[in-house]
C-alpha positions as CSV (number, residue, x, y, z in Angstrom):
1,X,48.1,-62.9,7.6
2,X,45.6,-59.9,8.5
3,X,49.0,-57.6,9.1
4,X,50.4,-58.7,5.9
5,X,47.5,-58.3,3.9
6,X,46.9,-54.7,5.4
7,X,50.5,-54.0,4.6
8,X,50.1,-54.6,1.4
9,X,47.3,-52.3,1.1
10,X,49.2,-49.7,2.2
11,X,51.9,-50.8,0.0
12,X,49.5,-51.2,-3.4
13,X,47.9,-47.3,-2.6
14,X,52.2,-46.1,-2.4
15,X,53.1,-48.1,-5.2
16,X,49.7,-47.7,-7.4
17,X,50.1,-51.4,-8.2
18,X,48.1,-54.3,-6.9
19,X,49.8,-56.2,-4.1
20,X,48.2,-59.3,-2.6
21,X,49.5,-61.4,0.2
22,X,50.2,-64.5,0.2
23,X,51.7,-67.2,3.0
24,X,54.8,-68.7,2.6
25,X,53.7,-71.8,4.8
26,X,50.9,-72.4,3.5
27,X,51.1,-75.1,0.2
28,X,49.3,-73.4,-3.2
29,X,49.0,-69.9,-1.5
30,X,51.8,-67.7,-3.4
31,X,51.1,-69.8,-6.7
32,X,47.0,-69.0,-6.1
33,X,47.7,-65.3,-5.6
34,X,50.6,-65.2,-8.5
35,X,47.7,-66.7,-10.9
36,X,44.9,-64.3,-9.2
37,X,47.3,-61.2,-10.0
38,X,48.8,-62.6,-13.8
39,X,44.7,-63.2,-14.7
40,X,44.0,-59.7,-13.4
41,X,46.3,-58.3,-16.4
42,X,49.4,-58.6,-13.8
43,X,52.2,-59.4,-15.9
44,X,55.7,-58.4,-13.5
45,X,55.6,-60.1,-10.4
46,X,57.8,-60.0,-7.7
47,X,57.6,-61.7,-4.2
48,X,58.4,-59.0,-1.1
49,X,58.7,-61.1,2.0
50,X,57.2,-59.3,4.7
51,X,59.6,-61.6,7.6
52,X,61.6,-60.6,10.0
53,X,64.3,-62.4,11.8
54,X,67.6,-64.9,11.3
55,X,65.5,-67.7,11.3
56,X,64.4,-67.1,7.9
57,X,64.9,-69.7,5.4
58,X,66.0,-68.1,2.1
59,X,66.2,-71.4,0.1
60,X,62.1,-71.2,0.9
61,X,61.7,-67.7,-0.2
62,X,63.8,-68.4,-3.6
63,X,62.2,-71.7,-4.6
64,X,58.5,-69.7,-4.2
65,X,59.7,-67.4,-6.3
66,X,60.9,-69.7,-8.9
67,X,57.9,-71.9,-8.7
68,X,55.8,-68.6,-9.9
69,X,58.5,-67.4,-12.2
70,X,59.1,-63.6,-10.4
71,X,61.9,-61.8,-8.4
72,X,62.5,-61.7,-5.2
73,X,63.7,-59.2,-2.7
74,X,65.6,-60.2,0.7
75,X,63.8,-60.4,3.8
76,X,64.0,-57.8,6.5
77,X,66.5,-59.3,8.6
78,X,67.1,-59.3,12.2
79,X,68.1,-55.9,12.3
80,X,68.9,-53.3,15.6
81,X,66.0,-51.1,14.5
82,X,63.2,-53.7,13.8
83,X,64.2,-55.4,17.4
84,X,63.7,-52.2,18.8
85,X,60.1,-50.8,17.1
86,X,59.0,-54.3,18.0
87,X,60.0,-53.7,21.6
88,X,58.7,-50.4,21.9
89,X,55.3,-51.4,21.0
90,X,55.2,-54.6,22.6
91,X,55.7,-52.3,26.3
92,X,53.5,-49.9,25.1
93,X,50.8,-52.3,24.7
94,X,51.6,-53.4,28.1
95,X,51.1,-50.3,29.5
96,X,55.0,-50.2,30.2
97,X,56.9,-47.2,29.0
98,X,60.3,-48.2,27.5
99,X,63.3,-45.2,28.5
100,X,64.0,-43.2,25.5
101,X,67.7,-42.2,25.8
102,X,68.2,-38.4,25.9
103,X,67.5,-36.4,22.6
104,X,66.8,-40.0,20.6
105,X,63.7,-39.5,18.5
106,X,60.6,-41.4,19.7
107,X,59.5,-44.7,18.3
């Protein structure tokens, strides 16, 4: 949840909207932070799944959206590139430098 709410951070100072995180397994959270951000003066909300993977359930992204009333946007995916960021810095925090192949751009 720290990542996520750090992400949004970064993603609120881009945007220059307020972005709060939320977790999708946890009951009452992304109804607590839809009624946090709607009493701020929030009045367009939309829910940005920050997951990554094929084991994503989409049917539990859709219904939080509809239990707050906002959009949704798809989930990352299990996508080539994310598998391989996420592997580069996995080795690199083990002290294990992955082979780049010849001329691709660093990680």
């Amino acid at each position: 949840m720290q990542a996520a709410g750090i992400t949004g951070m970064l993603l609120a100072a881009r945007l220059a909207v307020p972005v709060m995180a939320a977790a999708l397994d946890q009951e009452g959270s992304i109804s607590g932070v839809a009624e946090q951000l709607r009493s701020s003066g929030s009045q367009q909300l939309a829910l940005a799944p920050y997951l990554i993977g094929p084991e994503i359930d989409a049917e539990l992204v859709a219904a939080a959206a509809e239990e707050v009333d906002c959009s949704a946007a798809e989930a990352l995916g299990p996508y080539p590139a994310i598998g391989k960021l996420v592997l580069a810095k996995y080795t690199t925090a083990l002290g294990i430098a992955p082979q780049q192949p010849q001329g691709a751009p660093a990680l």
